[in-house]
C-alpha positions in Angstrom: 20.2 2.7 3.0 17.7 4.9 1.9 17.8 8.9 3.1 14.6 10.2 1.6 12.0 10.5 3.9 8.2 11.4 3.7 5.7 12.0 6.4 3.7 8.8 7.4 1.5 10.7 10.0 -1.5 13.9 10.5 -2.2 16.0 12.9 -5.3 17.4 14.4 -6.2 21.2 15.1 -8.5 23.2 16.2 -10.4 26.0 19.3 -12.8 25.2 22.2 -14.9 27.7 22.5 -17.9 28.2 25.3 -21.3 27.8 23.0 -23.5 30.7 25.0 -20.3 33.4 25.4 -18.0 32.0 22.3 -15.4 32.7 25.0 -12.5 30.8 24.5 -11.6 27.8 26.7 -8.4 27.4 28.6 -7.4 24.0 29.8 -10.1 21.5 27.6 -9.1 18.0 27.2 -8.7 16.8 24.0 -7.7 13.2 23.7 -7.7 10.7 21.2 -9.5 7.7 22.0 -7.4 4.8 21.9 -4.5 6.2 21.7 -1.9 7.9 23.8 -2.4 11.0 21.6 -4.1 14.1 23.8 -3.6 18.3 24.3 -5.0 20.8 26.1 -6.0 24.2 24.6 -3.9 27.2 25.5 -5.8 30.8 26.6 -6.9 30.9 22.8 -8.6 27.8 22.9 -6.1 26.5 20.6 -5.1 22.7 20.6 -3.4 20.5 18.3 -2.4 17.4 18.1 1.2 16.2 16.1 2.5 12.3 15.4 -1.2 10.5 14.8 -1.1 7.7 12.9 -3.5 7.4 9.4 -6.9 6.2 10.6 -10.5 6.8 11.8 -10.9 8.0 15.5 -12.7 9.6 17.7 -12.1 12.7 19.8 -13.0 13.1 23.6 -13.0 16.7 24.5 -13.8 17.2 28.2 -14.1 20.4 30.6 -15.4 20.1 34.3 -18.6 22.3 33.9 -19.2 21.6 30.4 -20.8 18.9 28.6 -18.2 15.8 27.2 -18.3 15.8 23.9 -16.9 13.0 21.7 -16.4 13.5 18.1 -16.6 10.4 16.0 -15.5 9.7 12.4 -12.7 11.9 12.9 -10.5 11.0 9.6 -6.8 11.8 9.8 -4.8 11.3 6.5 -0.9 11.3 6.2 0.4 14.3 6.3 -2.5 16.5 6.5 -3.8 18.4 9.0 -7.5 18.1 10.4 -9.2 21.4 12.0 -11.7 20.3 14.5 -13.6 23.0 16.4 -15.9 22.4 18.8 -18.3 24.6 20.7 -18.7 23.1 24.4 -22.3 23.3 26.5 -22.3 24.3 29.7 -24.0 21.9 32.3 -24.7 21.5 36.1 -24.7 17.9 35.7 -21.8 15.8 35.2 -21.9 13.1 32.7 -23.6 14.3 30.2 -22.2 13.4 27.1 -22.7 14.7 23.3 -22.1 12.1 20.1 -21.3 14.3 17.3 -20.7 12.1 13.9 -17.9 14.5 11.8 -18.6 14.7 8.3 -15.6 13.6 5.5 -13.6 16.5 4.8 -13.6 17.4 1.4 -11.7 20.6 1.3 -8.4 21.2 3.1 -7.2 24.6 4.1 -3.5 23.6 4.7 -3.6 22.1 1.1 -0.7 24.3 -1.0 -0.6 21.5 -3.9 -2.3 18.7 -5.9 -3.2 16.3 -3.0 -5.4 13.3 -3.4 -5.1 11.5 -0.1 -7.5 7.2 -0.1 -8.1 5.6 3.0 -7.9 1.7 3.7 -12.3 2.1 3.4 -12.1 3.4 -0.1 -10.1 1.2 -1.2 -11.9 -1.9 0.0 -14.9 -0.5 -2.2 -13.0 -0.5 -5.5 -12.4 -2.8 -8.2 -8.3 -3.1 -8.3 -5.9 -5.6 -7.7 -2.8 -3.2 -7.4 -1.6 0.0 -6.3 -1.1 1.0 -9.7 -4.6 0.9 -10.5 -5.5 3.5 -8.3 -3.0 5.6 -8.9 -4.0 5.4 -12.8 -7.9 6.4 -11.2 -7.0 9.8 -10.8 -7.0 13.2 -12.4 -3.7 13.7 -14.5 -2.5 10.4 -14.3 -2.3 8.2 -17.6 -0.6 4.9 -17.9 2.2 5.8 -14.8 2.6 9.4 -16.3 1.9 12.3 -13.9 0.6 15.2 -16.1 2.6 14.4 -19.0 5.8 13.6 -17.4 7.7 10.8 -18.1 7.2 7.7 -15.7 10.8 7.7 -14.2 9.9 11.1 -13.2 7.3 9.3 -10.2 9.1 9.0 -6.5 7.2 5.9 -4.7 7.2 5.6 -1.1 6.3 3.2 1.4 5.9 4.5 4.6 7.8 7.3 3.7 10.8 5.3 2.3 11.8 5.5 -1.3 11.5 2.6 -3.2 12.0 3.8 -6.5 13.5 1.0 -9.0 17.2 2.5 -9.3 18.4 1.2 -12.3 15.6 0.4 -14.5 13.4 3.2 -13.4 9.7 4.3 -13.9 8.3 2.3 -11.7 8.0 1.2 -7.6 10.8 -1.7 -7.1 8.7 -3.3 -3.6 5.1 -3.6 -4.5 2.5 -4.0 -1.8 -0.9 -5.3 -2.3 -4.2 -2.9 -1.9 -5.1 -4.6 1.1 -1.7 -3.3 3.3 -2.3 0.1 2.9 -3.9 2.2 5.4 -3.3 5.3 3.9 -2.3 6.6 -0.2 -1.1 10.0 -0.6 -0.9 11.0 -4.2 0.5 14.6 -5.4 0.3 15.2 -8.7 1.8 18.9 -8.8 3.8 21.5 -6.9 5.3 18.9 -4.1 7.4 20.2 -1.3 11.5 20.0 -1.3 10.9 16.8 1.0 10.5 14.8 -2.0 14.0 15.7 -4.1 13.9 13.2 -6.5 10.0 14.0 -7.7 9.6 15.7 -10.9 6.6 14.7 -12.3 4.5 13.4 -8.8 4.7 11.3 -5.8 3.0 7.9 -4.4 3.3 7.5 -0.5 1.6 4.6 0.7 1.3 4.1 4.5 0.9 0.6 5.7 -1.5 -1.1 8.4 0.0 -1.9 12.0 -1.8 -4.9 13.6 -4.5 -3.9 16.9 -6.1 -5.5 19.9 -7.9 -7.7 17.6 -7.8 -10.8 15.7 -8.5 -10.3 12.1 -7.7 -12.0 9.1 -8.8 -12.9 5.2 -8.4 -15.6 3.0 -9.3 -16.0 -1.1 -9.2 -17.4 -4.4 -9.5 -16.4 -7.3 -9.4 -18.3 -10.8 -10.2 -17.4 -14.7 -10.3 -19.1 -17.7 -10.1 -17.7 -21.4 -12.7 -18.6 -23.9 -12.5 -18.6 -28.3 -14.1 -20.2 -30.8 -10.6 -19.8 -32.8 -9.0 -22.8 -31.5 -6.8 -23.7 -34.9 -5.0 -20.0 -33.7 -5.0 -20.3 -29.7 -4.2 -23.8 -29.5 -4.7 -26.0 -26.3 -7.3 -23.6 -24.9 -9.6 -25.9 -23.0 -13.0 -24.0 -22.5 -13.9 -26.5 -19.5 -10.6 -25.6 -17.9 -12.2 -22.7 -14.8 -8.2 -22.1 -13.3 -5.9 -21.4 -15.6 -5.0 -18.3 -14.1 -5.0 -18.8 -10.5 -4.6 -16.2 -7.6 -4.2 -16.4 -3.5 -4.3 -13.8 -1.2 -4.0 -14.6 2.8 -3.7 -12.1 5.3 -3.8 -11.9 9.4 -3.0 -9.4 11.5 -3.3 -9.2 15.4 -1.8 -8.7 19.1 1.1 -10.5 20.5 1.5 -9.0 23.6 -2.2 -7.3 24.1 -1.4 -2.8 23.5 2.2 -3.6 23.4 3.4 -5.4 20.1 1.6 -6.4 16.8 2.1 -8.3 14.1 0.2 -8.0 10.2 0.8 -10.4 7.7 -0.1 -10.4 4.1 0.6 -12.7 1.1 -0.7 -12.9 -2.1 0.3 -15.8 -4.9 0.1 -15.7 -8.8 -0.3 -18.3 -11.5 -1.3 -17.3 -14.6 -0.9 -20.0 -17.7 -2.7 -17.1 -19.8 -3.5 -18.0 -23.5 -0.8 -18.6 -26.1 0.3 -21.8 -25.8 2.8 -23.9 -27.5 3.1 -28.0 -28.6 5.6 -29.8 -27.2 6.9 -31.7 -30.0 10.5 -31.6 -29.3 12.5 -31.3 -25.7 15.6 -29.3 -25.2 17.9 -32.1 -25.1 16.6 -33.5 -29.0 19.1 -33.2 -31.2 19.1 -32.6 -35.2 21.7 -33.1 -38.2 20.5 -31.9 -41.8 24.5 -30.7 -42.7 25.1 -34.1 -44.5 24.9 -34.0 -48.7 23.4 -37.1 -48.9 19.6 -37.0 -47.5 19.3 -40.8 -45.8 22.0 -39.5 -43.2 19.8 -36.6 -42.1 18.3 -37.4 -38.8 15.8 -34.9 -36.2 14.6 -36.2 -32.9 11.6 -35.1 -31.2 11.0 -37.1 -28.2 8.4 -34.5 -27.1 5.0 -35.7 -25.5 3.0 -33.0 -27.9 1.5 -31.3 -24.7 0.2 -27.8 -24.5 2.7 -25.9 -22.7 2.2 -22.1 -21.6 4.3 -19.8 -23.6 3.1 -16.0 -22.3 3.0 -17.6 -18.1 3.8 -15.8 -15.4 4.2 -16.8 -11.5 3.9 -13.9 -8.9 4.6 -13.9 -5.3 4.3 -11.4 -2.2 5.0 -11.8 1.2 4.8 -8.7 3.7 5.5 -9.0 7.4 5.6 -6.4 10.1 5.5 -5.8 13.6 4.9 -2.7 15.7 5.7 -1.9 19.9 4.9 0.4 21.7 7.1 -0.9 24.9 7.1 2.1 26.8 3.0 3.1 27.8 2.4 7.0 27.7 6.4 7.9 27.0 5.6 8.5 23.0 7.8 5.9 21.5 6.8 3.7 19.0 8.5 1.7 16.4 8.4 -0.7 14.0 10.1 -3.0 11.2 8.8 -4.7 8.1 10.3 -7.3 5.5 8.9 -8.1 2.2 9.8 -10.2 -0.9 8.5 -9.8 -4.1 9.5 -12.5 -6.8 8.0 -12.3 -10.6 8.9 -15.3 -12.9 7.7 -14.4 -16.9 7.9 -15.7 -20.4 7.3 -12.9 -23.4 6.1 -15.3 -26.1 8.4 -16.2 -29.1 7.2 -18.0 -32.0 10.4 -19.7 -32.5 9.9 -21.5 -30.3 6.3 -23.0 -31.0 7.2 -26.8 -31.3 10.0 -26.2 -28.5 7.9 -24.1 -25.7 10.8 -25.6 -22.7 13.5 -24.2 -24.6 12.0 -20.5 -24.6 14.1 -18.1 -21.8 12.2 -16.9 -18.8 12.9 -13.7 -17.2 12.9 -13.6 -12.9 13.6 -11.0 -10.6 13.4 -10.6 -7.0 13.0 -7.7 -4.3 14.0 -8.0 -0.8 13.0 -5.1 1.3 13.9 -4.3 4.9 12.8 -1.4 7.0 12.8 0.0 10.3 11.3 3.2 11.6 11.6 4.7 15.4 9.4 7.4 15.9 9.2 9.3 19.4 7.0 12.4 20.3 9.1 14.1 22.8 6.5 16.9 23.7 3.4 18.2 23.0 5.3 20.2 20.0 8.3 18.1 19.3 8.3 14.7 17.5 11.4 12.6 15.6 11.9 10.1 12.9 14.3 7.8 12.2 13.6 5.7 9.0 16.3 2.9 8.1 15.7 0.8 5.0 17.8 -2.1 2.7 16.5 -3.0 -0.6 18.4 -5.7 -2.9 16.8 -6.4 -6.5 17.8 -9.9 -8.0 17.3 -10.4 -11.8 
């Protein structure tokens, strides 16, 4: 069971304030569209909003006498908090409404530490194929080492669950592909006491929920490697375009329409790479050169002399989860995931050149459960419970 929890949500602040008197307003709507998430200001024309999921939105803020107002491209990052003011216009007419498009907000005022927070739409636009790589992107991060610390030193999280590997250490032991994540807190220096274990940083990713719509992805990729030093890198075929192959599928979507979702990713390896080795013998050949007298020697190689792949590796990645929200407008949500990820390797050994099925293969496996309950009992007052099971084969 894991007991560590991180935040998985933002929340949204900020005054209403009349644009001809800068008098504050008392009573403005404030409600985030889509959602279940609202406030009203108080006789500051203070509002906030707690328990919002990572995301884009947009803010309605509405005041009989004033213009509506609906901010859009409001970003809300994991646990950060977003300060929205708005200045409301006074009108005769109702209806009148006023699009304001909110700018991305580089500098936080809440921010006490080293906080690099990447949406889902940042990290569509770069070039990575794992979580790692994006972490290694930024400032004081080198090879899995926050600012000089060692690597065993990092606390992972996934949806504010720690998944740090136990017993080897240094590294995340669920991995989740780019694509799943909706939001990617990275802290690189002077964390909060929420994160115990961290010493040197800490990686909370925050994953997609499925919505109203249908949406899904599907892709291959494949690569080949090319020399003109075949006599060294034997059984490289330069015609060959898939020796290292890679799948990724992913759907996501309603299953009962505002109520339950599912998302669903996958993602398969199989990479030959380029060291191969001849098979000239099979395991089961057998040899004899203890005799003294020469003609009784004997070696059996019943092998087909085939290239076989002697630095492979097979990779696989399966993420499911589904989220309710049962109970319309009473602030209870909840969800549970599952995902496996199984890695089969070979580290190359020369011994084994003319003998490639003999070499040992190293496999491991990570099963990883989780469920997480979260209810927002009042406008000031939210809970989370976070359950998890993680069992490592290998």
């Amino acid at each position: 069971m894991g007991f560590l929890i991180g935040q998985t949500t933002g929340k949204i602040t900020g005054t209403i304030k009349d644009s001809e008197t800068n008098e504050a307003l008392i009573g403005v709507n404030v409600i985030v569209q889509g959602t279940y998430s609202g406030a009203a200001t108080d006789v500051d024309g203070a509002y906030y909003i707690l328990n919002i999921k990572p995301g884009t939105y947009t803010l309605i803020i509405d005041m009989i006498g004033y213009k509506q107002v609906k901010m859009e491209n409001v970003r809300i990052s994991v646990n950060r908090t977003s300060n929205i003011n708005v200045d409301l216009v006074p009108t005769v007419i109702q209806g009148e409404t006023v699009v304001v498009e909110v700018d991305a907000i580089t500098a936080r005022k809440d921010q006490t530490s080293t906080i690099k927070n990447i949406s889902s739409d940042q990290i569509d636009k770069l070039p990575v194929e794992n979580i790692g790589a994006i972490v290694g992107m930024q400032a004081g991060v080198v090879e899995g080492h926050f600012r000089g610390g060692r690597s065993n030193e990092v606390t992972y999280l996934i949806d504010g669950i720690q998944v740090d590997e136990v017993f080897g250490g240094g590294n995340a032991a669920v991995e989740i592909e780019p694509e799943v994540i909706q939001d990617l807190e990275i802290i690189t220096g002077t964390f909060n006491a929420e994160y115990g274990k961290a010493m040197s940083g800490v990686v909370n990713a925050v994953t997609k929920d499925g919505s109203n719509r249908f949406k899904g992805s599907v892709s291959r990729a494949f690569a080949n490697y090319f020399t003109g030093n075949k006599n060294i890198f034997i059984g490289l075929d330069n015609n060959q375009l898939d020796r290292n192959q890679d799948y990724k599928f992913q759907i996501s979507g309603p299953i009962i329409k505002d109520k339950v979702h599912f998302f669903i990713n996958t993602r398969t390896q199989d990479n030959k790479n380029h060291l191969n080795g001849l098979r000239r013998f099979n395991v089961t050949d057998s040899s004899n050169f203890y005799s003294l007298n020469p003609l009784e020697w004997y070696s059996e190689n019943s092998g087909d002399s085939a290239f076989v792949s002697m630095n492979g590796s097979a990779n696989r990645s399966i993420l499911g989860k589904l989220s309710f929200s049962l109970f319309s407008g009473s602030g209870i949500r909840f969800s549970t995931m599952y995902s496996i990820n199984e890695d089969t390797w070979h580290g190359y050994d020369h011994g084994f050149k003319y003998n490639p099925d003999g070499m040992g293969a190293s496999h491991r496996r990570t099963d990883f459960l989780s469920f997480h309950w979260n209810h927002l009992i009042s406008q000031k007052l939210f809970y989370d419970i976070k359950l998890s099971s993680m069992k490592n084969y290998g």
